[in-house]
N, C-alpha and C positions, 0 to 999 in steps of 0.2 A: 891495362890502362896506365898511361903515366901520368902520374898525380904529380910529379914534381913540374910537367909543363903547366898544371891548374896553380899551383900554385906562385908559381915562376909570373902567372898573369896578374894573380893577384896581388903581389907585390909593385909590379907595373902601374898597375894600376891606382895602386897607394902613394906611390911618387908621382903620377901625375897628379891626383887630385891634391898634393901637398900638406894642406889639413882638412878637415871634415867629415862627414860620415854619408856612404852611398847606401841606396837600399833598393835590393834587384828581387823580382819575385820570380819562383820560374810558371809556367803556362798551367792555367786551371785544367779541370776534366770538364769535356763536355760530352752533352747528352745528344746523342744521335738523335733517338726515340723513348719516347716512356724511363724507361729504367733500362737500357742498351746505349752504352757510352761509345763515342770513337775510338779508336785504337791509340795510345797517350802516346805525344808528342812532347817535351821536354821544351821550357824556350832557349830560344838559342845564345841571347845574351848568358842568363844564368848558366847552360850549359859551358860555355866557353871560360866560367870563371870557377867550375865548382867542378865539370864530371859528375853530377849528381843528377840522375833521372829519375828519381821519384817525386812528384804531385802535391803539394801543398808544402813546397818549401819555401824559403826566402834566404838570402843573402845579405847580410849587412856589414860592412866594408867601413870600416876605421882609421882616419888616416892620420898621421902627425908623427909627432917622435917615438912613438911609440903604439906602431901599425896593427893591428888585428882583426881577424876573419871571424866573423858569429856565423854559424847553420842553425836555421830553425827548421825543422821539421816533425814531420807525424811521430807518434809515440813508436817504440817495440810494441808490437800487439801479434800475440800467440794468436790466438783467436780469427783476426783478421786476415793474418797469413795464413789459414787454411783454406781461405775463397779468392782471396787477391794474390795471392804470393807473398815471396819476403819482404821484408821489411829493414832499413840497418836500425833505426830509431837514433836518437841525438848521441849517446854515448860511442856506437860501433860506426856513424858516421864521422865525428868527430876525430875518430881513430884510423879510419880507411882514407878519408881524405884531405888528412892534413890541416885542419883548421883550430883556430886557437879552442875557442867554446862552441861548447853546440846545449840547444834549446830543446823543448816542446815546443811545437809551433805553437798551442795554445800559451805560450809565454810570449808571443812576439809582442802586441800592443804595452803591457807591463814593463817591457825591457826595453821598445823600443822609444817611448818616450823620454829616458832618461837616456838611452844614447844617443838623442838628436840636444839633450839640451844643451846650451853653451859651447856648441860647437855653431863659428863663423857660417858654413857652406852644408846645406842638403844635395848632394848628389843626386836626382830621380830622374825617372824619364816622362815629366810631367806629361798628360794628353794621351799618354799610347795605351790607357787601360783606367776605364773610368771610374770602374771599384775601387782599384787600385788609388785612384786619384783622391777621391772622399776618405780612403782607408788615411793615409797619409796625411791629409788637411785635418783629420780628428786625432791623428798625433803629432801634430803641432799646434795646436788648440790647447792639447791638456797640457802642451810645456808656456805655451802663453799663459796660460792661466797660471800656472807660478810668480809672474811677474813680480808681484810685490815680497816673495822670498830670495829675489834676486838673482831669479832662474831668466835667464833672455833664450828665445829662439834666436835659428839661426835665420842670418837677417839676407841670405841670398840663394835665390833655388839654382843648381846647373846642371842641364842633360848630360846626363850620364850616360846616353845612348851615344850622344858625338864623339864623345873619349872614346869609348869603346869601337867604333865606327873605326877610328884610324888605328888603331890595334889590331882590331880583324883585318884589315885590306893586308896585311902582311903578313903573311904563314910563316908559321916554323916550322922547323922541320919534322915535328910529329905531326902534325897537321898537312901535310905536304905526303907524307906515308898511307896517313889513313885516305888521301884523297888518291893516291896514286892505287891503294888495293879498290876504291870504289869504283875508277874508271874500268881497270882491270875486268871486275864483274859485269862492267855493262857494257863493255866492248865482246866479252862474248854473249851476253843476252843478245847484241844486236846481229854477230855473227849469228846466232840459233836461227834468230828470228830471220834472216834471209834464206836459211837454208828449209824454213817450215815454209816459205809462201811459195804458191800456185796459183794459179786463174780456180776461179771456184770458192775457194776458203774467204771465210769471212775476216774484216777486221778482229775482231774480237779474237778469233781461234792464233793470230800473232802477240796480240798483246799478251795472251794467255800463255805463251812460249817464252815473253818478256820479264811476266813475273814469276814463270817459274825459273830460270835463273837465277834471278836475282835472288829470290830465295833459299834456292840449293846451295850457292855460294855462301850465304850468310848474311846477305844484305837484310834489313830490318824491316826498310819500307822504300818505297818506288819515291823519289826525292817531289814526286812533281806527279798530277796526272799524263800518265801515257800517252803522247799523240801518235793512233796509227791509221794515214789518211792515207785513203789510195784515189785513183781518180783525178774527178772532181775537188776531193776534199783535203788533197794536198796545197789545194791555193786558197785554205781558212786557217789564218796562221794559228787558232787555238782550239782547232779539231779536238773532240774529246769523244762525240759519241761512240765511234770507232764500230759499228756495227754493220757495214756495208760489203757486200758481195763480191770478192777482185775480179774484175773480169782481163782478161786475155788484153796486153797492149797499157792497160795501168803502170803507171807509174805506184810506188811506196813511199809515201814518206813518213820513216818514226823517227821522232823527234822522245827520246825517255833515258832516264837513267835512275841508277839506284842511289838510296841513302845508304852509308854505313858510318854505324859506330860516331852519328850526329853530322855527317858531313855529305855535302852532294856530289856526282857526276850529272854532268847533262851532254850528250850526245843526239847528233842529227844525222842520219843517212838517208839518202833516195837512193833507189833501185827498183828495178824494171821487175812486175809480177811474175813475166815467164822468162828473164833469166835476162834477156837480152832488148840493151836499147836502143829503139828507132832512132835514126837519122836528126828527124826535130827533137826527142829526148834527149841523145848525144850530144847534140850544139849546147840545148840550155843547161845540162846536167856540167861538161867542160868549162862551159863562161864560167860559173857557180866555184865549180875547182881552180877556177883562173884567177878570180877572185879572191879568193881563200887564200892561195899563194901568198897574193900581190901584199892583202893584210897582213898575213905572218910576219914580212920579210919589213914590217913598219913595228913592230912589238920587240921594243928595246929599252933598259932605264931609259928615260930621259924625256925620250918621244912624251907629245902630249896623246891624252888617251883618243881624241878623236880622229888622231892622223891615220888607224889604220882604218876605220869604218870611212875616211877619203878615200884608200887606195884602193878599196874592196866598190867603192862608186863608182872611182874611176874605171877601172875593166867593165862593169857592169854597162855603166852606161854607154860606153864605146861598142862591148858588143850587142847591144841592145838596138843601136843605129845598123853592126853593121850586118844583120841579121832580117830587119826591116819589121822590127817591134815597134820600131819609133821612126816618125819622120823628123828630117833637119839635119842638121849638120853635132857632132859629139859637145863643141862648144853652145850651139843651140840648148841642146836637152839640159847641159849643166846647166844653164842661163837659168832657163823655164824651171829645172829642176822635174819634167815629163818622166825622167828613168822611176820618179816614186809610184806612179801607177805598175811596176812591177816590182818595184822592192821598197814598201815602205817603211821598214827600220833598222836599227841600227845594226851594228856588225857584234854587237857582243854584249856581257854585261861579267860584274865583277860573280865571283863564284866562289863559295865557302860553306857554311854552317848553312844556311839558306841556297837556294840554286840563285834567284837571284840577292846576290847578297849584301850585307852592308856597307856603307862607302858611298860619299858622295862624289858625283861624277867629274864639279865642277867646284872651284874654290873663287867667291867673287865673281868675274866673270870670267874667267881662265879655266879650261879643260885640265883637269890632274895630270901629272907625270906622273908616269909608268915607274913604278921601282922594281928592284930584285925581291923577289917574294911574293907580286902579288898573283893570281891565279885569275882568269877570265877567258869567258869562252870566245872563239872566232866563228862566226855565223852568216855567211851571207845569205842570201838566195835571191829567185827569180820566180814569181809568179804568175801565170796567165790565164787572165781568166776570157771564156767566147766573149770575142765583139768584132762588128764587122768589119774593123779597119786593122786586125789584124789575120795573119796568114793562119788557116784554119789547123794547118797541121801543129802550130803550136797550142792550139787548144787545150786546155785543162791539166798545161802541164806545169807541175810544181816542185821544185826545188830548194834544198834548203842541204847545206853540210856543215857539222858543226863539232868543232874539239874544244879540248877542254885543254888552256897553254899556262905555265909557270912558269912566268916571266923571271929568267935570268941573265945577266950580263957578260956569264961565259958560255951564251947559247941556251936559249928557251928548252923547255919541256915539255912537250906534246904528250899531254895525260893519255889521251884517248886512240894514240897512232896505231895500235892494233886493230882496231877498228878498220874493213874492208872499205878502200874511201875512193880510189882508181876504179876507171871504169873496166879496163882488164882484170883486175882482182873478185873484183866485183861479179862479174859474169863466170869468172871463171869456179869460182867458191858454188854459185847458181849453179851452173851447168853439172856441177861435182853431186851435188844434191838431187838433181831433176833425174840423172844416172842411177843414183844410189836407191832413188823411191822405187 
């Protein structure tokens, strides 16, 4: 782990906020069932400013002439580490992760009254957690109620999630490593996963290929539910039950990637169930890769963000007409905007700690420039679903390819370019495997 990049945030973070005090909590446990919890997931704000994955912590963040980092968290408990595991507790935290003081969590309400008082600005991410929110309102009450010892609250709240928002949209270079070993892992999960399908096997017996990768490599948790839609069920853009029978002539499409080390990949490939694809597969599977191109080659600083989900519309809906998906003329379809009944969204979205990550798309009414560093995936596709006004052989076919790019100014980085994404590579890796069975 490198603690000097958590800390290197937090300081960032202390100079933009200028003076005041932030207060970040990381993500409760929840209860699956009865007394069976889900698998803990860390939040991601807190993650990105602590490195600290243990459960009932908080963060509170000091800013002015003299900056400092509080941890609060769970006690040392011997006891408790014999059923949950280890524990750092406040002291071994404090000390592994660079922070000024460290707490009992059971000290936070005590302590944190007196470090919101007389300080100008609260920091919170007011609305994004409603315990949270009362927890908060009941420690600025008890510093109100000092008023007449000449205690004053602080007189202005400010999301602390927007600050952070434009900090994340830009990787650094640890962050850019561990995203670059994530893709890594799931470009060969999705390699397995091509060489495990046949006509016959179900959904599930691929996904099950997907997360054992991901696993054996080291990945922690699957960043996203896995979409493995074959069929039909590659033209439901949020396929999940994945349980369906491949038959002979299927189309694939998974749409999965792994989490590592708090950070996502997300990767999309189609490929043919028995190795090789039909004629209408081929045209729609190429426009999809023409498309993909056409974006890349728009993903530059500067560019606004929705210039390249234009160029990925443009091919699309050109060969959409000239394919006879659509009637009119290419000018027509743009007009009407008809190319959406096969591809109704965007070309991408920003990609970090979250798959879809933080960062707002649009400032005012203006689409963000692209800088060096930020990281987003390129996604178009093509969906068709039976109807009688179009040609039966595109029937049920679904499309969708997608990498993961680090936007740089001496030429991008295609996280995920291992990844089998040609339709010769593609066949050919298949045919390697149908051999080998």
């Amino acid at each position: 782990m490198n603690i000097e990049a958590y800390t290197r945030r937090r300081a960032e973070l202390a100079r933009r906020m200028g003076t005041g005090v932030a207060v970040i909590a990381t993500a409760p446990e929840r209860a699956r069932n009865r007394d069976t919890h889900y698998p803990y997931r860390h939040d991601s704000y807190f993650y990105y400013l602590t490195g600290f994955t243990e459960p009932e912590a908080v963060l509170v963040l000091v800013a002015g002439e003299n900056p400092k980092s509080l941890l609060f968290c769970r006690n040392k408990d011997i006891e408790r580490e014999i059923w949950d595991g280890y524990r750092y507790g406040p002291d071994a935290a404090r000390a592994a992760f660079c922070f000024d003081e460290a707490y009992p969590i059971a000290q936070l309400d005590e302590r944190l009254t007196d470090l919101i008082a007389n300080q100008p600005t609260l920091f919170y991410a007011m609305g994004a957690d409603a315990d949270w929110d009362a927890h908060m309102m009941a420690a600025l009450n008890r510093v109100r109620a000092q008023v007449r010892a000449g205690v004053h609250a602080p007189g202005e709240i400010r999301d602390i999630y927007a600050m952070l928002d434009d900090m994340r949209l830009i990787k650094d270079s640890h962050e850019v490593e561990v995203m670059r070993r994530a893709a890594a892992i799931s470009c060969a999960a999705h390699a397995r996963a091509m060489r495990a399908t046949r006509p016959g096997r179900h959904e599930y017996e691929i996904e099950a290929e997907l997360l054992h990768e991901f696993r054996r490599a080291g990945s922690q948790f699957p960043a996203y539910g896995s979409i493995v839609a074959s069929g039909p069920n590659a033209c439901v853009l949020h396929y999940v039950s994945n349980d369906r029978r491949m038959a002979d002539g299927d189309l694939l499409l998974i749409d999965a990637g792994c989490e590592l080390d708090g950070y996502a990949s997300d990767i999309t490939r189609t490929f043919p169930v028995n190795g090789v694809f039909s004629g209408a597969q081929r045209d729609i599977y190429q426009l999809v890769l023409d498309a993909q191109s056409a974006a890349m080659t728009r993903l530059v600083p500067g560019a606004s963000f929705i210039d390249y989900h234009d160029a990925a519309v443009e091919v699309l809906a050109r060969g959409m007409v000239e394919l006879g998906l659509l009637p009119g003329t290419y000018e027509q379809v743009m007009e009407n905007e008809s190319y959406k009944r096969f591809y109704m969204h965007r070309t991408g979205h920003w990609l970090g700690m979250d798959v879809h990550d933080a960062g707002e798309y649009k400032r005012a009414a203006n689409w963000r420039k692209l800088e060096d560093g930020m990281v987003l995936t390129v996604e178009p596709g093509c969906y068709v679903r039976p109807a009688e006004d179009v040609p039966q052989a595109f029937w049920n076919i679904g499309v969708r390819i997608e990498d993961d790019v680090v936007v740089r100014a001496g030429g991008n980085e295609i996280l995920t370019a291992a990844a089998p994404k040609s339709i010769a590579d593609i066949e050919t890796l298949m045919a390697g495997a149908l051999e080998a069975a």
